[in-house]
C-alpha positions, 0 to 999 in steps of 0.5 A: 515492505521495501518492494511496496515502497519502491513499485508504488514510488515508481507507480506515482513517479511514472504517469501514463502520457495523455493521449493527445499529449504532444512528443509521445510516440505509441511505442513509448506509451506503450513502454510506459503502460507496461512499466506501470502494469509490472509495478502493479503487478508488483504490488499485487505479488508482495501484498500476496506474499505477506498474507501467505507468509505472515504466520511465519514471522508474526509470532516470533514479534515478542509483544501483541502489540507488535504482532497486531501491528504487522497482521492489521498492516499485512490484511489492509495491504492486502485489501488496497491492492484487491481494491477497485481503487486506482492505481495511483492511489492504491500507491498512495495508501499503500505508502500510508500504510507502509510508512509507520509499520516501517519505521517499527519494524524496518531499517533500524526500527528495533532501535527506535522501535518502542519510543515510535510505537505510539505514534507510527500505531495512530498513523496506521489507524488513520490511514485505515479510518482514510480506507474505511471512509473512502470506502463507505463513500463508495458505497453510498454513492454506487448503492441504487436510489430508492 
């Protein structure tokens, strides 16, 4: 989770010049261009890793609750990253994302943990309804008139 918040950070800290922006050279736009791409491909890795790793950890969580939590989290990760979304905003979801489980989970989550439960549960429902909506917005927009 810390490396989807720090690449997308970087994602969205870090934006690609535009082309007739004046004091950039090609050789720092490429810089930037590559710097972004690993932070991309950074997330695509860590996204990946926790599907192919999440039965290793998920059943050790001690309540449904939790184990629901972090396999909803892991396959909607997932999902923003193998989307057709940008990548400014893939960064974004995914922060929306991580945020809530991270606080249950994460830096000192289990001591917080239960009192955080209900509200970080609703913020990740809200940002998957976000997804969702987007998405059908996609959708109808790209589906053929008839």
């Amino acid at each position: 989770m810390l490396r989807i918040v720090s690449a997308g950070a970087r994602l969205r800290a870090v934006q690609e010049p535009a082309a007739d922006a004046l004091g950039w050279t090609q050789e720092m736009r490429a810089c930037v261009r590559a710097g972004r791409t690993r932070w991309v491909k950074q997330l695509d890795e860590a996204t990946e890793w926790m599907v192919d790793n999440v039965e290793t950890c998920a059943p050790t969580w001690p309540s449904a609750v939790l184990r629901e939590m972090i396999g909803t989290y892991v396959a909607h990760a997932r999902a923003v990253v193998i989307s057709e979304r940008g990548d400014n905003r893939k960064a974004e979801l995914l922060t929306e994302l991580t945020d809530p489980v991270w606080a249950v989970f994460g830096s000192r989550g289990w001591q917080r943990g239960p009192r955080l439960l209900p509200r970080s549960a609703q913020r990740l429902e809200a940002t998957i309804a976000t997804m969702a909506a987007e998405t059908d917005r996609q959708l109808a927009a790209s589906a053929p008139a008839s």
